[in-house]
N, C-alpha and C positions, 0 to 999 in steps of 0.2 A: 370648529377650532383646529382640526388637524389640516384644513388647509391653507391656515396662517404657518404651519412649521415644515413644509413640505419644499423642498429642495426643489427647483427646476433647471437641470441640465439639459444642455441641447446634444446634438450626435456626435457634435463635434468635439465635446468636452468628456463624451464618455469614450472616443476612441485614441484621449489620447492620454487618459488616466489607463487603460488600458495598456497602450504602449509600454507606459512608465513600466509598468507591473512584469511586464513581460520580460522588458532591459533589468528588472533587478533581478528575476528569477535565471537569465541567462547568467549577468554576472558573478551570482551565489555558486550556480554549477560550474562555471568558468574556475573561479577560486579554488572550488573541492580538488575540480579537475590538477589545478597547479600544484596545490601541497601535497595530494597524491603522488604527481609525478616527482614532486623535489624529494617525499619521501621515500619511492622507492629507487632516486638516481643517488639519496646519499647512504643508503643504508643495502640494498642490493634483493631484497626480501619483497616476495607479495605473497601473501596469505600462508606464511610460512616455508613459504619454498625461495631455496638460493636461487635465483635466476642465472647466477656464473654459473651454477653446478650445472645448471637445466642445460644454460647453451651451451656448455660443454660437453653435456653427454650426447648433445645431437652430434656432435663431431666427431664422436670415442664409442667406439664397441669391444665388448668385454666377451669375449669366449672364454669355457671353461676348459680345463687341460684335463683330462680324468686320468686321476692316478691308479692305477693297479692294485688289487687286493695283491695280499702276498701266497705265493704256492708252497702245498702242504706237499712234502715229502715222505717217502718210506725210508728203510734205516739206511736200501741204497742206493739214494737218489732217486727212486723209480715217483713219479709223478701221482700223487691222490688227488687233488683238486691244484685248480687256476681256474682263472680269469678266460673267459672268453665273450663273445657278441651271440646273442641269440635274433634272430626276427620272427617277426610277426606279420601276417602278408594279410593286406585289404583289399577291399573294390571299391572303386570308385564309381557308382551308377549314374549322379547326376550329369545333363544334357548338357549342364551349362558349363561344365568342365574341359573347354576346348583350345585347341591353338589361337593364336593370333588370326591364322588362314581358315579357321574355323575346323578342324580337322581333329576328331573324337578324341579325349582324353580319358573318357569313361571306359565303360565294358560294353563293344559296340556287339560282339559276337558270346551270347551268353552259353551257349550250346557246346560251343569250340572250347572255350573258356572251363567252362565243367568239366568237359572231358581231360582238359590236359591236366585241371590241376585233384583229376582223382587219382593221378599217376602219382602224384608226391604227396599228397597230404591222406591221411587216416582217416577217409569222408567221402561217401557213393559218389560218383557222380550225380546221380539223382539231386540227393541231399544238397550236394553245390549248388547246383542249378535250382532249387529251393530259395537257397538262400541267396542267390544271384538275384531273384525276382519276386521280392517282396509286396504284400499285398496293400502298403503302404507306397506310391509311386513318387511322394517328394524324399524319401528318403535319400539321402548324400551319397553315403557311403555302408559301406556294410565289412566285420568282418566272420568269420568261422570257427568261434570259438576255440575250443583247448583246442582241436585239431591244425587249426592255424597258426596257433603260437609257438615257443621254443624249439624254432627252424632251424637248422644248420646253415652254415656257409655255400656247403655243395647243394645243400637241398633249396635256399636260394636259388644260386648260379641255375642249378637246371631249372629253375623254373622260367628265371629271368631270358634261358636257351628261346623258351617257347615263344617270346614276344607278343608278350598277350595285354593289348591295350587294356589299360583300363584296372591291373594288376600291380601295387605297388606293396613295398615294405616298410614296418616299423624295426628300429634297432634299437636293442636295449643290451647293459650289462649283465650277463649269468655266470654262473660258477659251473664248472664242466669237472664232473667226476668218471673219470675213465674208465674205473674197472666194474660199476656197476654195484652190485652186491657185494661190499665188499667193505665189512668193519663201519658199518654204514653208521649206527648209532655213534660210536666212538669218532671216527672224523668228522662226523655231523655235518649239517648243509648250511649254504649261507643263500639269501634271497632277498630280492628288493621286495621291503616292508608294504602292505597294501596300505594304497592312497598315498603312496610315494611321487609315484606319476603327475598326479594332478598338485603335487607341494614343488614340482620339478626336479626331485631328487631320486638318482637313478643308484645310489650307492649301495653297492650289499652288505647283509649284515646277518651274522654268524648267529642261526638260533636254535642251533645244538651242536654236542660233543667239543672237537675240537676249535672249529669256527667260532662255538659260542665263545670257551674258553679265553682263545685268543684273539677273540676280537679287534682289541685296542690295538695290537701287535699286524697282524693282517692289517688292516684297514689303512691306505694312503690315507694322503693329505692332498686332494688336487690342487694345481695350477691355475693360472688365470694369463691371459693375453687381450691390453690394454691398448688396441691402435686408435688414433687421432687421424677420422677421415674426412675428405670434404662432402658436400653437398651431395657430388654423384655415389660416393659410400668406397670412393679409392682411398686408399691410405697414402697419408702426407705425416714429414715430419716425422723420420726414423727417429729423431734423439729424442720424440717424449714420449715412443712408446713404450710400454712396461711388459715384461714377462716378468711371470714364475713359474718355477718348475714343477711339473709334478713330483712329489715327495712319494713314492714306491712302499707299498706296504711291506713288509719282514716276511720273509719265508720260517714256515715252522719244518723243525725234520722229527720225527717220528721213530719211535723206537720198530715200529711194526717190521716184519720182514713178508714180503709180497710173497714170493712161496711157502711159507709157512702159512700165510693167512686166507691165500686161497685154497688149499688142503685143505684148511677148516672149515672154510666155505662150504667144499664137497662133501664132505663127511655130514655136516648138521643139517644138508638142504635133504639128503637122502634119508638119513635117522628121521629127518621133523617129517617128510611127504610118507615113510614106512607106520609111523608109528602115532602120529599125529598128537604132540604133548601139547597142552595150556604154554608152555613155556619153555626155553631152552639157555641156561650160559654156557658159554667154551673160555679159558682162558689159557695161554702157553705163556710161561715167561720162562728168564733166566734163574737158575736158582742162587747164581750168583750176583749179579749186579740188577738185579729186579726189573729190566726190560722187558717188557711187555711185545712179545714177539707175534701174536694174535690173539683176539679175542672177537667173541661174535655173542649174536641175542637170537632165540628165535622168541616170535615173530622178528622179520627185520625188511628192510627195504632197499629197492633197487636204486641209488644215490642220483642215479643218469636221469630216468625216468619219472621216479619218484612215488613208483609202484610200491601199494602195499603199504605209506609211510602211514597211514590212515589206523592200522591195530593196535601199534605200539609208541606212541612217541619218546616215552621213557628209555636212556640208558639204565638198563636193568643190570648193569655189571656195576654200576655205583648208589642209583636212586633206588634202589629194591632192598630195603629190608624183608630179614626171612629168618626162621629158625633155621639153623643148618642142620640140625639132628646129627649122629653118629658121627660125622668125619670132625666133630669138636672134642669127640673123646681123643683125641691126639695133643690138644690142650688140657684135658682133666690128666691123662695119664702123666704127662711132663710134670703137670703141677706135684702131684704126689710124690714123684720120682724125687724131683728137685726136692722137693719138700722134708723128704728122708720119710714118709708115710706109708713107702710103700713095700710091700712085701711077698716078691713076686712067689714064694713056695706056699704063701698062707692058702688052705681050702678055704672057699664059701659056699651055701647053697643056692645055685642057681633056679632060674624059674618067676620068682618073684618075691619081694619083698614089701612089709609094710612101714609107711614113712607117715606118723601123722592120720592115722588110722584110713589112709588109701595107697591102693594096690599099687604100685610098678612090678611090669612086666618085661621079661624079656622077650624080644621078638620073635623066638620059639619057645610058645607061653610055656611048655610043662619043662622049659630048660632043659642044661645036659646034667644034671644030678650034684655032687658036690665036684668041684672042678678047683685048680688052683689058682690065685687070682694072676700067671702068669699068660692062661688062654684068656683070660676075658677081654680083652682088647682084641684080640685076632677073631673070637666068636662073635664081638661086637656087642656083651654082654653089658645090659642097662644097668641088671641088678650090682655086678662087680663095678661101674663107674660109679653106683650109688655109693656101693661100700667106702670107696676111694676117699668120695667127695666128705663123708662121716667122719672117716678117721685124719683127713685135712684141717674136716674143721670151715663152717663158714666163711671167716674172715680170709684164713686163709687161702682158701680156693677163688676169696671175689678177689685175693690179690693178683691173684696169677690170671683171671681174668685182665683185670685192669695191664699188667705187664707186657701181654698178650697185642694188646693195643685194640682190644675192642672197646667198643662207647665212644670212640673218637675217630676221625677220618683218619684217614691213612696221607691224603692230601694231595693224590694221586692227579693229575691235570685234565680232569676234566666235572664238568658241571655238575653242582644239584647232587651231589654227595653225601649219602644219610651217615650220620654217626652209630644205628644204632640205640640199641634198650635193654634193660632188662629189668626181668619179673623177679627179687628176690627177698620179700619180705618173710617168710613165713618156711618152715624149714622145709615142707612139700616143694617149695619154688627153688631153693637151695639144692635139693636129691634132683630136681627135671635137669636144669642147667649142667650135671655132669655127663647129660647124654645129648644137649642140644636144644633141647624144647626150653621155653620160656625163656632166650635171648634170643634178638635179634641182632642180623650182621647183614653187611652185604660182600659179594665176594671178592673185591680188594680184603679185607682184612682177612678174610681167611687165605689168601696167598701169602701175606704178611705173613701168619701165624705160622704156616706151614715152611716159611723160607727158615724160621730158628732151628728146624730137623734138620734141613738143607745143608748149614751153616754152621755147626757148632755149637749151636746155642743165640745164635745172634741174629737176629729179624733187621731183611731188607725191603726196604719200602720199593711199592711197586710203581714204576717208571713207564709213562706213556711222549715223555718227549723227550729227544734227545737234548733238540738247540733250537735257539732263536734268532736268524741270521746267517746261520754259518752248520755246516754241518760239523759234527765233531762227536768227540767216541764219550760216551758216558762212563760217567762214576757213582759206583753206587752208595746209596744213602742208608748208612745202621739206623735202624727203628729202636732201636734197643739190643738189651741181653736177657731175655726172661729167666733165661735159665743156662746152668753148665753146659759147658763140652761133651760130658760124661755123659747127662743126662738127656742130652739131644743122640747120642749113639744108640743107647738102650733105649732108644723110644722110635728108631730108626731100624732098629733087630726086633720090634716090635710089630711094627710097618710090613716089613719084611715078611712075618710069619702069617699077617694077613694072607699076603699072596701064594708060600708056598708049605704051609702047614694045610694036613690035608682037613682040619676042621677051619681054614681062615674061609670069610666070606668072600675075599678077593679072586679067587685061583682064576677066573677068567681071565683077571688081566696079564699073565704071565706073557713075558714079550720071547722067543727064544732068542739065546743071542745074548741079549742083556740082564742086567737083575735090575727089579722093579720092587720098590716099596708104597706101598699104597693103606690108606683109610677109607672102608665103602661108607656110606651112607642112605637111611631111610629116615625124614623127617614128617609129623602128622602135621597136618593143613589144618590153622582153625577155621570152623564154619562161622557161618553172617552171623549165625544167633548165638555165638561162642560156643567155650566145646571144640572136639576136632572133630574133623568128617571123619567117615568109617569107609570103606570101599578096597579091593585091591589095589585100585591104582588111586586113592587120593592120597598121594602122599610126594614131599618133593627128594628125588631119589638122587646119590651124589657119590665123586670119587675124587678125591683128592689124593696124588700120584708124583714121586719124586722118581728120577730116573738119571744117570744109573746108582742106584742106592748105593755103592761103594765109592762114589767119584762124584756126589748129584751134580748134573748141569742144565734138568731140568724140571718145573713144578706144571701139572696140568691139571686140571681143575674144572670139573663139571658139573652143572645140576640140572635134572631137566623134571618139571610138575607135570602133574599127572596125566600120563599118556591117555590118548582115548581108544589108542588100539594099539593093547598090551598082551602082542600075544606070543612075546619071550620074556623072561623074566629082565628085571630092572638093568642087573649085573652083565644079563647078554646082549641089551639097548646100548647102556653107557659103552662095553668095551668095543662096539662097533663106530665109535668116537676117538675112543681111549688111544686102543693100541694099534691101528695105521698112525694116528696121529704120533703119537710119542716115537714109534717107529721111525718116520721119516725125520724127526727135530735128533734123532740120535746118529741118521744114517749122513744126514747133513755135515754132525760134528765131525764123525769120523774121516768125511771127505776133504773138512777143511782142516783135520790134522793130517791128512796124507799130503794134503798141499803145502801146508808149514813145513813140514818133512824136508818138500820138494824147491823150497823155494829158495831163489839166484840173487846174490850182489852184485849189482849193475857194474861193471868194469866201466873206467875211465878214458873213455877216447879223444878228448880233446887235444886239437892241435895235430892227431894224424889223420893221414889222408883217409878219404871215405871210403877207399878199398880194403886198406886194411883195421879201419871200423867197426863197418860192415861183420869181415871176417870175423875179428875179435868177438863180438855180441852175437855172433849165430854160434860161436861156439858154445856158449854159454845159455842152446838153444832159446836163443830170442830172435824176436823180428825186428828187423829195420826199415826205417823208411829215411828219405833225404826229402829235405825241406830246403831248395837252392839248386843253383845249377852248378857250385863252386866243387874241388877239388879238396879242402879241407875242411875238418869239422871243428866249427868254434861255439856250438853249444847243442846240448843233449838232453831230453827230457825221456824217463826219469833220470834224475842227477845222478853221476858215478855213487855208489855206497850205497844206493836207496834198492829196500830187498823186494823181490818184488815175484813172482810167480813165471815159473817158463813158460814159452812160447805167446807173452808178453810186447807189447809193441814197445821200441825208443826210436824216438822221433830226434832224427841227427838235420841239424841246423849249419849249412854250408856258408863258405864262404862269398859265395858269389850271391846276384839275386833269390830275394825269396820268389819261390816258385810254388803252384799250386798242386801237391801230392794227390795221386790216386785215390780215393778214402773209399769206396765200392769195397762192403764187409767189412768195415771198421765198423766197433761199439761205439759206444756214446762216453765211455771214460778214452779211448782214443782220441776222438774228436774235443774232447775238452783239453786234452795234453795240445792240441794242432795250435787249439784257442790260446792258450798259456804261454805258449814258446811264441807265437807268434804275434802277439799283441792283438789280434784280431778279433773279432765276435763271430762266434760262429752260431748260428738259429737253428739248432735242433729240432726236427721236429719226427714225430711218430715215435714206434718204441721197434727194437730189434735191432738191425744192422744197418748201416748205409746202403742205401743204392741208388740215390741222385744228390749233384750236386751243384750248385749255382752256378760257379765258375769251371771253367773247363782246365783241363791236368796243363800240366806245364803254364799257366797263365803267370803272370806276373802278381806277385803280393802287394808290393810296390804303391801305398795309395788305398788299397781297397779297406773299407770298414768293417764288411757283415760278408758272411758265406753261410749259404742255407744247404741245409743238409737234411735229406731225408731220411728215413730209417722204416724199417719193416720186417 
């Protein structure tokens, strides 16, 4: 049966059903092929990509314009951190790394190569040539770790002297901190973020003290440059390419003063290496407008290097809660004062007392017998601040806490800023807090507290920046009034008696010369398992010091936890801090009122001739310089009337061409007056005096942009 239904096609009929099949299958693909193209010729799109956009990037290269972090300054001018280029130097070992003439690109001389680059890098020669010849031989490239990285300019260049095939560098942006050790917590560092590199982004970014703070403020906005090139990658078509400019980040200025703060430096690196404490603050400020003139941490770190950042990352001058102990009884005392509590002829019995059926003691447990409660503050006497705080009255004494400005930041500019605690339910937590124990503080608010003795009565908040932009003279900010006039005098003859009453704990800090009022302090550590530790030296030991107590113009402020090698008492550690320190911030004042004294109104010489200028202005012992080759003077920096200090430079602007003056021992406030008067940029670089300069003396100004100036 099946082969009545059986089809018989001959060859010819199957190769040309065949055919058919194959003309529709081309035709079908044919069709795809055309709607495709009509779709992407009407709509510009394939697989979601603009094909205009595509072919026009093949023609436009985008480089990036990198904008400048902005530079931290001190109060004068003197440079803490900028922007600078770091390298990073590799090898290149692969063979196949060659010229066109075939001629080595790699490290053809690995011997030579080690030796030279053990001259500039932190790394044996051995060690190079180790890692020159790896036991891996497809290996590319190779570099030398930390020892290779964060290179200078010069330490480049000389290497780049050696001409060492095979020897190349990476550049990237860093932050260059000049002075080293130096307020390092507080200006804080800034650094490109790891796995920045591989996201392509080289930006720094501020992750402590100042840097952190002001980051938004630092931190440019780069540029971009947009050319339209042809095939071979030249540029065509000026009028469609795009710039932008880099946007330059904000200089911050700094209340710090560079001598003051490297004094500090010296005094805490030799205290912290003598006597080896857990921990060290320093702070100096104004007692007037609350400028923060230095402050330091130990542990702390070398900013350049980045030695040491490893112990402490914390700013412990804002992020460290701590009981202060004793130097708070300058807050209990005030309170009672003000409070009308107090009564300095009453006796009490010193030694100890009982508060809630547990003992306080005075720090010289069998006390000094019955005493009147006008010593207990200069003795340092726990039991009389107990008494104090009793006849205050709770409420009353949390008030004058709260007035005080503890429990709350001070707002001071810089990061991670604790507010502070305190323990005061129960009347035993009430009697501690008028000696220190069971609140916590960190030391901005105790410079606060201390600036209302300072002051009258009235707390200035403490100041860590001047300005943003621009340098300019600060104004200080009232925290409050905790208390009287009156009552900040008598707590200041209080002070006082510390130092020179022959039972105050202070008398080491005696300055000759000046009068000093001071509060010592000894606060108890508590331990892991709660409780305090017991030990001579656990304990964090402190002075709190206005200077000159008749006149204050300055507050210092120290604490340092428990030494490990305690072998002078607390009071003769701290004053090997204290008093060179306050010494030199006093010896400064004096020099810049002898200069006020001394200081000259610029006389007006415009429009006479430059001899008799000249004359004029050196009588008035100042220097002059002529900026022109002209016969008269038509303009003068500083301006006539501006008062200014003798033997002073004014830079006299002739009438003829401008001309390029001598600058060899100009300052860098010189050199910025040359910049001023003359429209000119002038590129400062180094710290100290002139002694090179781009253009040569007498050259024409005429035209020129930028003049580089060295200083040393």
């Amino acid at each position: 049966m099946r082969n009545l239904f059986r089809t018989h096609r001959s060859p010819r009929q199957n190769r040309r059903i065949f055919g058919e099949v194959l003309l529709l299958i081309i035709a079908a693909i044919f069709l795809i092929f055309m709607g495709r193209f009509a779709y992407i010729a009407a709509t510009g799109h394939i697989a979601g990509v603009d094909l205009t956009k595509r072919s026009n990037k093949k023609y436009e290269g985008d480089s990036v314009i990198r904008a400048q972090r902005g530079t931290i300054y001190d109060s004068s001018g003197n440079v803490l951190a900028q922007d600078t280029n770091a390298y990073a130097v590799y090898a290149v070992l692969s063979h196949d790394y060659v010229t066109a003439d075939k001629k080595p690109l790699y490290v053809a001389d690995k011997k030579k190569t080690a030796k030279a680059l053990s001259k500039y890098l932190p790394m044996s020669e051995a060690n190079i040539y180790k890692q020159l010849t790896p036991k891996n031989k497809a290996v590319y490239q190779v570099e030398f770790g930390s020892a290779g990285q964060n290179l200078s300019l010069s330490i480049k260049r000389k290497i780049e002297k050696q001409h060492l095939t095979g020897i190349y560098f990476k550049e990237s942006p860093t932050r260059l901190y000049p002075n080293g050790t130096f307020a390092s917590h507080v200006v804080g560092i800034a650094q490109t973020p790891k796995g920045s590199e591989d996201s392509g982004s080289q930006d720094l970014v501020g992750v402590m003290g100042v840097e952190k703070y002001f980051n938004e403020q630092l931190t440019g906005q780069d540029g971009y440059k947009n050319l339209t090139k042809d095939s071979y990658g030249y540029s065509i078509n000026q009028n469609k390419n795009k710039v932008k400019a880099a946007k330059n980040g904000q200089d911050v200025y700094l209340t710090l003063d560079s001598r003051m703060q490297s004094y500090l430096e010296s005094l805490l690196s030799k205290v912290n290496k003598k006597y080896q404490p857990a921990s060290m603050n320093a702070v100096l400020m104004n007692a007037k407008t609350g400028e923060i003139l230095a402050a330091s941490q130990r542990p702390t770190f070398n900013a350049s290097t980045k030695k040491g950042i490893g112990d402490v990352w914390r700013d412990t001058l804002v992020e460290d809660g701590y009981e202060p102990g004793s130097v708070l009884k300058i807050a209990t005392l005030s309170a009672a004062i003000d409070s009308g509590h107090y009564n300095p002829d009453q006796y009490y019995k010193s030694g100890s007392v009982l508060v809630s059926g547990k003992k306080i003691s005075d720090w010289q447990t069998a006390g000094w017998g019955m005493i009147p409660l006008n010593q207990a503050f200069a003795r340092s006497s726990n039991v009389g601040m107990v008494k104090l705080e009793q006849e205050m009255g709770a409420k009353t004494w949390k008030s004058y806490i709260e007035k005080f400005g503890f429990l709350k930041k001070t707002g001071i500019e810089l990061p991670g800023e604790t507010a502070g605690t305190l323990q005061y339910e129960r009347p035993l937590d009430q009697a501690t807090t008028s000696f220190g124990q069971g609140i916590n503080v960190n030391v901005m608010q105790m410079l606060q507290m201390t600036s209302a003795i300072a002051n009258n009565g009235t707390m200035i908040k403490p100041q860590i920046l001047a300005d943003v932009g621009q340098e300019q003279q600060i104004t200080p900010i009232k925290a409050g009034k905790p208390i009287k006039a009156s009552t900040a005098k008598k707590v200041m003859q209080n002070m006082e008696d510390v130092v020179y009453k022959d039972y105050g704990t202070g008398q080491v800090y005696q300055i000759p010369g000046y009068k000093i009022a001071a509060k010592t302090g000894t606060a108890q550590i508590t331990g892991p398992n709660g409780g305090y530790l017991t030990g001579a030296s656990n304990y964090i030991f402190s002075v709190s010091g206005i200077a000159p107590a008749d006149d204050p113009k300055y507050i210092l402020y120290i604490t340092m936890k428990q030494p490990g090698n305690m072998t002078d008492s607390a009071e003769t550690i701290l004053s090997q801090v204290f008093n060179p320190m306050m010494k030199r911030a006093l010896e400064y004042t004096k020099e810049a009122e002898k200069d006020k004294q001394q200081q000259v109104k610029v006389a007006s010489v415009l429009s006479q001739s430059t001899k008799d200028a000249q004359k004029k202005l050196e009588a008035q012992n100042l220097k002059t310089t002529l900026v022109g080759s002209g016969n008269l003077v038509v303009q003068q920096l500083p301006k006539a009337g501006s008062v200014i200090l003798p033997n002073q430079r004014v830079l006299l602007m002739t009438n003829g061409a401008m001309t390029m003056p001598d600058v060899n021992g100009w300052s860098k406030n010189d050199l910025l007056k040359l910049a001023q008067l003359t429209g000119i940029d002038v590129d400062i670089k180094g710290s100290g005096y002139a002694y090179h300069q781009s253009l040569a003396v007498n050259s024409l100004l005429d035209g020129v942009k930028q003049i580089k100036v060295q200083l040393k």
